[in-house]
C-alpha positions in Angstrom: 41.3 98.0 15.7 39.8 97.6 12.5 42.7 96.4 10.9 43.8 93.7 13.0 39.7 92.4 12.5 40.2 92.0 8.6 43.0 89.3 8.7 41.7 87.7 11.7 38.4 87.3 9.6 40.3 86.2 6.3 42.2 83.1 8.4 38.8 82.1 10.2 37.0 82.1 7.1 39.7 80.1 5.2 39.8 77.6 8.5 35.6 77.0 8.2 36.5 76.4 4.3 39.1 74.0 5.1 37.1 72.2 8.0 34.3 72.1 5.7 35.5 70.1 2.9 35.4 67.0 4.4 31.4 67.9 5.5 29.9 68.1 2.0 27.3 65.6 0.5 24.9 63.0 1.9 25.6 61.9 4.9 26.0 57.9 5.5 25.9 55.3 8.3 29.1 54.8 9.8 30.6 51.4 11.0 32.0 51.3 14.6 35.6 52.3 14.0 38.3 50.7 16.5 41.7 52.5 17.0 44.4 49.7 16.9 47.8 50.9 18.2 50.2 48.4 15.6 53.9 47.8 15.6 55.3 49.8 12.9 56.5 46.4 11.0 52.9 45.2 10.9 50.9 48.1 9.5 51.2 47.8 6.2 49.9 43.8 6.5 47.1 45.6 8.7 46.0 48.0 5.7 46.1 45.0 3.5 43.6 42.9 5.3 41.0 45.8 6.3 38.8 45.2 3.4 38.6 41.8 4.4 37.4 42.6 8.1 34.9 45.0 6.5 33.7 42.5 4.5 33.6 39.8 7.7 32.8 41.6 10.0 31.5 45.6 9.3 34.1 47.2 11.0 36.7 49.5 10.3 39.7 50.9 12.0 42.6 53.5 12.3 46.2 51.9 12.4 48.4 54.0 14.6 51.9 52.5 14.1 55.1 53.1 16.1 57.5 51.0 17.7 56.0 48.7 20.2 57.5 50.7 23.5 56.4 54.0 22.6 52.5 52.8 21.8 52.6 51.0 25.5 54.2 53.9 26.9 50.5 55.8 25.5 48.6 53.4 26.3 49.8 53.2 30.5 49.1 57.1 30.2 45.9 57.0 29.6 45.9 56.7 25.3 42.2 55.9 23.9 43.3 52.1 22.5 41.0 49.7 21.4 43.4 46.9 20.1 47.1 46.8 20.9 49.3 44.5 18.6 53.0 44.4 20.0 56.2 43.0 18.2 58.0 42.6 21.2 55.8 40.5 23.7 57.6 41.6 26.8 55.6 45.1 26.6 52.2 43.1 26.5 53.8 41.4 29.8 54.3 45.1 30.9 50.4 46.0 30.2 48.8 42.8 31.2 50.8 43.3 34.5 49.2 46.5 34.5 46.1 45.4 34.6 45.9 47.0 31.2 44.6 44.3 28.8 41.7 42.4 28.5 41.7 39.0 30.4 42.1 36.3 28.3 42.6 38.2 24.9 46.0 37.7 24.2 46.3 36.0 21.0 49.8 35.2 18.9 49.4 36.0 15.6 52.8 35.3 13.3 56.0 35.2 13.8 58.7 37.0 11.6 62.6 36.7 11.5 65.5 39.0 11.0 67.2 40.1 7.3 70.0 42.1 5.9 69.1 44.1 3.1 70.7 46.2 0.3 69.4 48.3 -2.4 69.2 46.8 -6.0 72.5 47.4 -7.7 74.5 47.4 -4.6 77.7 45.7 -4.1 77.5 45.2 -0.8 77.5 41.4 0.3 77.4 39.8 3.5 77.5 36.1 3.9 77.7 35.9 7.5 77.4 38.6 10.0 81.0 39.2 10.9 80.8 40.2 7.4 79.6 43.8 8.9 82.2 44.9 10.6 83.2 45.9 7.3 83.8 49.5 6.6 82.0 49.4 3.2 78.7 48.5 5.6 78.8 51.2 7.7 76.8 52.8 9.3 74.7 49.7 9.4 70.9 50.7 9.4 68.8 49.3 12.5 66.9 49.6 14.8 66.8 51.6 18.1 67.6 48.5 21.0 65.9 50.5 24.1 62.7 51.0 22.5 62.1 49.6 19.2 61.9 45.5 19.3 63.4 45.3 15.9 66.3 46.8 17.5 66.6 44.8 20.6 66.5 41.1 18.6 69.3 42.9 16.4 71.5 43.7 19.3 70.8 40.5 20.5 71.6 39.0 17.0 74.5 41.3 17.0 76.1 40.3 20.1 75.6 36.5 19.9 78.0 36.8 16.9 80.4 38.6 19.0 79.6 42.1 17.2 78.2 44.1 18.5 81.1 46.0 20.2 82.8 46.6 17.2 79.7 47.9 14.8 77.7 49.8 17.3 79.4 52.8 17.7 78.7 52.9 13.6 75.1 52.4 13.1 72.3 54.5 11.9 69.7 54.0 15.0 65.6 54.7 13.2 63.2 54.9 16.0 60.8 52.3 14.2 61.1 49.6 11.9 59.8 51.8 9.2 62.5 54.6 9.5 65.4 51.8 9.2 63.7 50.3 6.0 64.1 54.3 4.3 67.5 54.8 5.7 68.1 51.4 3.3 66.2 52.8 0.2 67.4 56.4 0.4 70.9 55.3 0.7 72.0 56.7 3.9 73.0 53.4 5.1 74.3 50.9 2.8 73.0 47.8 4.8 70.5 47.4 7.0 68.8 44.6 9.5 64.7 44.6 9.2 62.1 41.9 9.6 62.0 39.7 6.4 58.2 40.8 6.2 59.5 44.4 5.5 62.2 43.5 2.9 59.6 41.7 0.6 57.1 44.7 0.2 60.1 47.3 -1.0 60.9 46.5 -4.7 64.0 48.4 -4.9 65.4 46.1 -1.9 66.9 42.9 -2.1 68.1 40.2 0.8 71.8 39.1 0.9 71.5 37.2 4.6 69.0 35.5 6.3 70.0 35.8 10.4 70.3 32.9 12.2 66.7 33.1 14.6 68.8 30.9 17.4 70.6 34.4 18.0 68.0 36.5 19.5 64.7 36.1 21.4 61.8 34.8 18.9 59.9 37.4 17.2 56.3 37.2 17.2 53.7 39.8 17.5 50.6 39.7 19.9 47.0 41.2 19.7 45.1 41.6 22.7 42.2 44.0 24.1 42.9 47.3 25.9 40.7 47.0 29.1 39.6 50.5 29.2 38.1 50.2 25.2 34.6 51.5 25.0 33.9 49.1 22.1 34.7 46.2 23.8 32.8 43.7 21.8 34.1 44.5 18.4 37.2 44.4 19.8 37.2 40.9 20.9 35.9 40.0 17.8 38.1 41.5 15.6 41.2 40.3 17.5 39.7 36.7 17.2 39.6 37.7 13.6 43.5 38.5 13.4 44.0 35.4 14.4 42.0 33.2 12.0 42.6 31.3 8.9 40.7 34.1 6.7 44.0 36.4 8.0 47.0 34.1 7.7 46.6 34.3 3.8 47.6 38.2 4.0 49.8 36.6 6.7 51.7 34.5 4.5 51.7 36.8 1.5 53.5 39.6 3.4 56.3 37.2 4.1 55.1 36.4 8.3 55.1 32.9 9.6 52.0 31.9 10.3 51.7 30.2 13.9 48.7 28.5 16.2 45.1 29.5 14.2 41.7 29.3 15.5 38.8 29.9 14.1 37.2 33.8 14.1 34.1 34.7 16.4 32.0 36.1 13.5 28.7 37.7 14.5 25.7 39.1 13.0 26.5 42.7 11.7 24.7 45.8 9.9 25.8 45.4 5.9 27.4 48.7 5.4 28.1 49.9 2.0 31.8 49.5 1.4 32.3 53.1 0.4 31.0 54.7 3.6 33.8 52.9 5.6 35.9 55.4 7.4 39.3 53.7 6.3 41.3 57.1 6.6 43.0 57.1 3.5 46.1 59.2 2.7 44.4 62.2 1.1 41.9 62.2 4.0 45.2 61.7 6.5 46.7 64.6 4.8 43.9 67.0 4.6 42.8 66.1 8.5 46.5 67.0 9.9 46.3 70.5 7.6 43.2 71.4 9.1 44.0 70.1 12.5 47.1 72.1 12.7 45.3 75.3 12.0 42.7 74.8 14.0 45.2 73.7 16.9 47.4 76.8 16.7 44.3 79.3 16.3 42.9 77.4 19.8 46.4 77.9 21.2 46.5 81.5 20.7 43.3 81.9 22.1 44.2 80.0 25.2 47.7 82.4 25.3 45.4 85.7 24.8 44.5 87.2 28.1 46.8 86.1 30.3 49.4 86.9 27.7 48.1 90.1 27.8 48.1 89.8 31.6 51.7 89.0 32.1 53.1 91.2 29.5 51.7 94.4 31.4 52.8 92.9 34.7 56.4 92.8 33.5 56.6 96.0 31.3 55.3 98.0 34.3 55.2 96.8 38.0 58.5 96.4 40.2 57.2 93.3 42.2 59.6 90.6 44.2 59.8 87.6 42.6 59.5 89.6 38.8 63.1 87.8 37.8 61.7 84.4 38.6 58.3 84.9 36.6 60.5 85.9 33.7 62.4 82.9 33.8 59.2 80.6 34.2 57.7 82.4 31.4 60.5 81.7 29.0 61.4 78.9 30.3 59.6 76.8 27.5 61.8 78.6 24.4 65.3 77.3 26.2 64.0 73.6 27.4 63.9 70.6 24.7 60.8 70.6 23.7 60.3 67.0 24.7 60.6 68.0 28.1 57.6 69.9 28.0 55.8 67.7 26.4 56.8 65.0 29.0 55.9 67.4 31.8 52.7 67.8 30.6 52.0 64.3 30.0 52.3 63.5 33.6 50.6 66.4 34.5 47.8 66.2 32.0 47.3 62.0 31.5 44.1 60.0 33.4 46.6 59.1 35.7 48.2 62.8 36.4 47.6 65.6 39.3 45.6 67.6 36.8 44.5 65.3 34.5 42.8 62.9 36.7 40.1 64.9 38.4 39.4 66.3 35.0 38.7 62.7 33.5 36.8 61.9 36.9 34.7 64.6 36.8 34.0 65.5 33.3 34.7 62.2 31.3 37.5 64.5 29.8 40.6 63.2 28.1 43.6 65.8 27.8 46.2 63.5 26.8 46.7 61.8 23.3 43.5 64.0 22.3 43.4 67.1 20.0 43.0 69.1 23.2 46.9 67.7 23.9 47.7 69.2 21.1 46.7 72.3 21.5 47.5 72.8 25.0 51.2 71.8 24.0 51.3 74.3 21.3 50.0 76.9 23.8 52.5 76.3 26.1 55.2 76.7 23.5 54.1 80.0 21.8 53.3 81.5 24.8 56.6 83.2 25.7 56.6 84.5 21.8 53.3 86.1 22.8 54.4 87.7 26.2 58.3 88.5 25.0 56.3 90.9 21.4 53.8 92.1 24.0 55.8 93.4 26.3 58.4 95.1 23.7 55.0 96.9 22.4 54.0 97.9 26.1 57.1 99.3 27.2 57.1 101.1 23.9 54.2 102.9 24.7 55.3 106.4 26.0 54.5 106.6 29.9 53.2 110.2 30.2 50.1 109.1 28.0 49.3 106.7 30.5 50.0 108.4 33.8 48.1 112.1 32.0 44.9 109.5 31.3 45.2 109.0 35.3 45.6 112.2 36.3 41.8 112.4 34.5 40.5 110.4 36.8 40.9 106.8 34.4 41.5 103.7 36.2 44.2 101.1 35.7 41.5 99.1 33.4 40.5 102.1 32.0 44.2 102.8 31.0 45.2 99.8 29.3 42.5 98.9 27.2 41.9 102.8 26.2 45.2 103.7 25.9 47.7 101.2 26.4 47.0 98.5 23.8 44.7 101.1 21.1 48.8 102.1 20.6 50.4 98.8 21.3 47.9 96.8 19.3 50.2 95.8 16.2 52.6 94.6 18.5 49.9 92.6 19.6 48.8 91.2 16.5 52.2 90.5 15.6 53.2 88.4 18.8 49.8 86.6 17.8 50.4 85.5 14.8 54.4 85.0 16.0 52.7 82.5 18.3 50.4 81.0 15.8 53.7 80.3 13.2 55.3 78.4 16.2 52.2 76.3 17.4 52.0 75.4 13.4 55.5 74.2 13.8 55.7 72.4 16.7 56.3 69.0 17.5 58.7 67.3 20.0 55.7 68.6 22.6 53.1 67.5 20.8 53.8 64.1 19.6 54.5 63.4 23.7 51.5 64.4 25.2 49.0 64.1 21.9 51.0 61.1 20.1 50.6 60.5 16.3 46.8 59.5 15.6 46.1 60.1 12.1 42.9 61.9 11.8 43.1 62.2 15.5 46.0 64.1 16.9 48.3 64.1 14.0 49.3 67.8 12.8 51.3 68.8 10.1 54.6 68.3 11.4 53.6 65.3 13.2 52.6 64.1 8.9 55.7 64.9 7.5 57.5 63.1 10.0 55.3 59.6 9.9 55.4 60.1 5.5 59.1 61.0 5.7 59.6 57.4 7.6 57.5 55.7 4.5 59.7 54.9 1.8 56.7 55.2 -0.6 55.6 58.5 1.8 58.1 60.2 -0.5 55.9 62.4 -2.6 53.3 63.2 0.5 56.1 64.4 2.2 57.4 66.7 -0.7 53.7 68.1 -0.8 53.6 68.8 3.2 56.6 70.4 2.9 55.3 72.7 0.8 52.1 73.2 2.4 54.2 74.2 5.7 56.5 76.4 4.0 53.4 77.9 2.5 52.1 78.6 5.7 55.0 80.0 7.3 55.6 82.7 4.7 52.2 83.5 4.7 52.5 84.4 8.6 55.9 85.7 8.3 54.4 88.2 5.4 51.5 89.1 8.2 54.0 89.6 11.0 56.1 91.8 8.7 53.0 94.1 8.0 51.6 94.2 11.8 55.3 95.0 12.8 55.4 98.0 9.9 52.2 98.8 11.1 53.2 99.3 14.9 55.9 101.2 13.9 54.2 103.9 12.2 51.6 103.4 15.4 54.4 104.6 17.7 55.8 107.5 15.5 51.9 108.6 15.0 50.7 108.3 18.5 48.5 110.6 19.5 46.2 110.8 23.2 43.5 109.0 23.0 40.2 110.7 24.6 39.7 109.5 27.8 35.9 110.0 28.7 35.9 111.7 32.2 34.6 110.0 35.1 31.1 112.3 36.3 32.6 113.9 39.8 29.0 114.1 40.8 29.0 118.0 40.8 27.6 120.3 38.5 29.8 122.8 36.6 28.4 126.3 38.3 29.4 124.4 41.8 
C-alpha cells in the first residue's frame, strides 16, 4: 500500500501549492462583491464601467454572462444572483412573475439594434436582407432563436423580410451573442447578424447593413434586483447606478442607445484602495478554474470511494436478484448525454428540488450552481469508471485465497480488506485516477447543475469553452488547452503504471497471513 501513498501524496501536495498561490502576502479589506448574471452582449460594456462603480460607489462585482434564457433558467433554480441584466425583457416578465425580482427595481438601461457583419477584406456585401439568401453568405452566423434573444429579434428580422424559410436551414446557430461574433472573426461563417454594440468593439469586423428595427421586437436590456440577494442594499444601489448619467458615457461609447436616465442613489461608503478590489481578472479566472478542477475531481473521487468499493464487490461476487438492473443503473451515466445528468440532478439537487430543498432548509446549504454542484456532477460521472476497473481487479483475484482465508476462521470484512483489495489494490488505484481524468474532463453535467461562475463554479473545461467563445479569448484558450492536455497525460502516464503494477500483483500473488481468530481454548485442550 505504500506505493499507491506516494503519488497520492505528490498530487495533494501539488493541489495545496496550487490553492495556495492565490493566499500569499498581506491580507486587505475586501469590498462587498455582487454576482451580476449579464447578457452575453453586455459584458464587455460591464467590464468597462467597473472602475467607475468602484470609484462611486466601493463595490465590485463578478460578470457571469450567457444568453439571457439560460441565466433565468439558474436563477428560477435556485442560482446565487445579486443583479440580473436581460437582453430580452420577456425573461424578466418570466422572473418578476415569479416572484423572483425585487419590487420596483426594474430599470431600462439602453437599447441596441441589429447588424450584419463581415471580416475586413471580405467581399461579401449585403445591401438589403434578401441579399442573404445568397450562397456566398452561407451559413449565415446568428444567434440561437429559442434561447438566445439576439437570435429571436433575428428570426424575427429574418422572417419580416420573408427569409427566413429559405436561409434557416443554412445558418451557423452560437448559443450566445458572443459565440456568433467568433464564428464571424474566425471565418466559419462569412456573414453574421450581432447587436451593433458588438460589431464596434472587434477591429477586424466591419458593418455592411444596418437592419431595419421596425422588423423585430425592440431590443433593450433591463437590470433589476434578484429578491433572494443577501446584499440587497448594494444591489439597489448599484442598479440605480447602471442607470445613471455617470453610465450612459460607457453607454454611448460601446455603440448602445442610451434611453430614460435618472440620477444614481449614491451613498456613503468605506474608501477602499483600488488594488484590493476583487475584479477577477483573467489570470486570476484562469488560475481559479485550474485549481478548481483539481480540487473538484479529487472531492469526486473521494465521494466515489467506498461505495465504489461497495458495489464493485457486490457485483464481482454475490448472485443477488435484481444484479442486472444495478449494473445498468450503475453505468447508466457513461451511455446517457451528459446533459441529462446534469439536468436530473439539477432538479433533484436545486432550492426548489426533493433533495435539495430540505438540505437548503435545514442547513443554509446550496448544492446547485455551487462548487459542491460541481463536484457532485463529476462524481456521478466517474463513478461507473471507478466500479467497471474495480470490479475487473476483484474478479481477478483468484477465489481459493479468499474462500482458504475463511476456512481460518476470517470474516467477510476480514477477507476483503486483508486479502481481497492488498492484491487488487492497483486496480484500485487505477480506476481512481481513471475517475479523476474524467471528473477533470467533464462538462455538459457540470455547466447544468454548477453553471459557469468564474472564480465560482467555472472548471477548466467549463474556461476553455467561455475563452473559446471570446474572439480575443484566443490565446487563453490555446494555453487551457495545453494545461488540460497536460493533465491528462500526466494521469494517463499514472494509470499506465498502476495497471503494470496490478499486473505483476496478480502474477506475484502470494497468501496473505490471515491472523487467526483466538478459539478460546488452549493448545494442550
Amino acid at each position: 500500500m505504500k506505493l499507491l501513498c506516494y503519488p497520492a501524496t505528490i498530487l495533494a501536495a501539488v493541489v495545496l501549492m496550487v490553492v495556495q498561490v492565490g493566499g500569499c502576502g498581506e491580507s486587505t479589506p475586501q469590498p462587498p462583491n455582487l454576482h451580476v448574471a449579464c447578457a452575453a452582449s453586455m459584458a464587455n460594456v460591464l467590464a468597462r464601467i467597473e472602475p467607475a462603480v468602484q470609484s462611486d460607489l466601493g463595490l465590485g462585482f463578478t460578470v457571469d454572462a450567457a444568453s439571457s434564457g439560460a441565466l433565468a433558467q439558474q436563477i428560477i433554480h435556485g442560482s446565487d444572483v445579486d443583479i440580473f441584466v436581460s437582453a430580452d425583457h420577456d425573461w424578466m416578465e418570466v422572473l418578476d412573475r415569479r416572484g423572483m425580482l425585487l419590487t420596483g427595481s426594474q430599470r431600462d438601461l439602453v437599447g441596441n439594434r441589429l447588424v450584419v457583419i463581415t471580416r475586413d477584406g471580405a467581399t461579401n456585401r449585403v445591401r438589403q436582407l434578401s441579399d442573404l439568401v445568397d450562397s456566398s453568405h452561407q451559413p449565415l452566423a446568428v444567434g440561437q432563436p429559442d434561447s438566445v434573444p439576439l437570435g429571436k429579434y433575428t428570426q424575427q428580422a429574418l422572417i419580416h423580410a420573408g427569409i427566413w424559410q429559405r436561409v434557416g436551414s443554412h445558418v451557423a446557430m452560437g448559443p450566445d451573442a458572443t459565440a456568433v461574433l467568433r464564428y464571424v472573426a474566425s471565418g466559419q461563417s462569412p456573414v453574421g447578424i450581432v447587436y451593433q454594440s458588438d460589431a464596434l468593439r472587434i477591429p477586424n469586423l466591419q458593418t455592411i447593413l444596418q437592419i431595419d428595427q421596425s422588423g423585430h421586437s425592440p431590443i433593450r436590456y433591463t437590470a433589476a434586483v434578484v429578491r433572494t440577494s443577501r446584499q440587497l442594499q448594494y444591489a439597489e444601489e448599484l442598479v440605480d447606478w447602471l442607470a445613471s448619467d455617470r453610465a450612459a458615457v460607457a453607454y454611448r461609447a460601446s455603440g448602445l442607445e442610451v434611453l430614460g436616465r435618472q440620477p444614481a442613489k449614491l451613498a456613503s461608503r468605506i474608501a477602499f484602495n483600488n488594488a484590493s478590489v476583487n475584479t477577477w481578472p483573467e489570470s486570476a479566472t484562469v488560475m481559479s478554474a485550474v485549481a478548481l478542477s483539481v480540487l473538484s475531481a479529487f472531492a469526486a473521487v473521494a465521494v466515489c470511494l467506498l461505495p465504489g468499493i461497495g458495489i464493485a464487490w457486490l457485483l464481482a461476487r454475490k448472485q443477488f436478484f435484481g444484479k442486472a438492473f444495478v449494473e445498468i443503473v450503475v453505468m447508466l451515466p457513461m451511455v446517457v448525454p451528459p446533459v441529462v445528468t446534469g439536468y436530473v440532478l439539477l432538479v433533484l439537487f436545486s432550492i426548489h428540488g426533493p433533495i435539495g430543498s430540505p438540505i437548503f432548509q435545514w442547513l443554509s446549504l446550496r448544492i446547485a450552481f455551487t462548487w459542491f454542484g460541481a463536484a457532485l456532477a463529476q462524481a456521478v460521472i466517474a463513478f461507473p469508471l471507478l466500479v467497471l476497473t474495480l470490479r475487473v481487479a476483484i474478479e481477478s483475484v483468484d477465489r481459493e485465497l479468499e474462500q482458504a482465508a475463511t476456512s481460518m476462521g476470517a470474516s467477510a470484512w476480514r477477507v476483503l480488506t486483508h486479502v481481497t483489495l492488498p492484491i487488487s489494490w492497483p486496480g484500485l488505484a487505477a480506476g481512481c485516477v481513471l475517475a479523476f481524468a474524467r471528473s477533470l474532463g467533464e462538462f455538459g453535467a457540470t455547466v447544468l447543475i454548477a453553471g459557469n461562475i468564474p472564480g465560482r463554479t467555472q472548471t477548466l473545461p467549463l474556461a476553455i469553452y467561455s475563452f473559446s467563445h471570446m474572439p480575443e479569448g484566443q490565446s487563453t484558450t490555446v494555453g487551457l488547452a495545453l494545461v488540460a492536455i497536460a493533465l491528462a497525460v500526466g494521469v494517463l502516464l499514472l494509470s499506465r503504471w498502476f495497471s503494470s503494477q496490478f499486473i505483476a500483483s496478480v502474477a506475484s500473488t502470494q497468501f496473505p497471513r490471515i491472523p487467526r481468530r483466538s478459539s478460546g481454548k488452549s493448545v494442550s485442550q
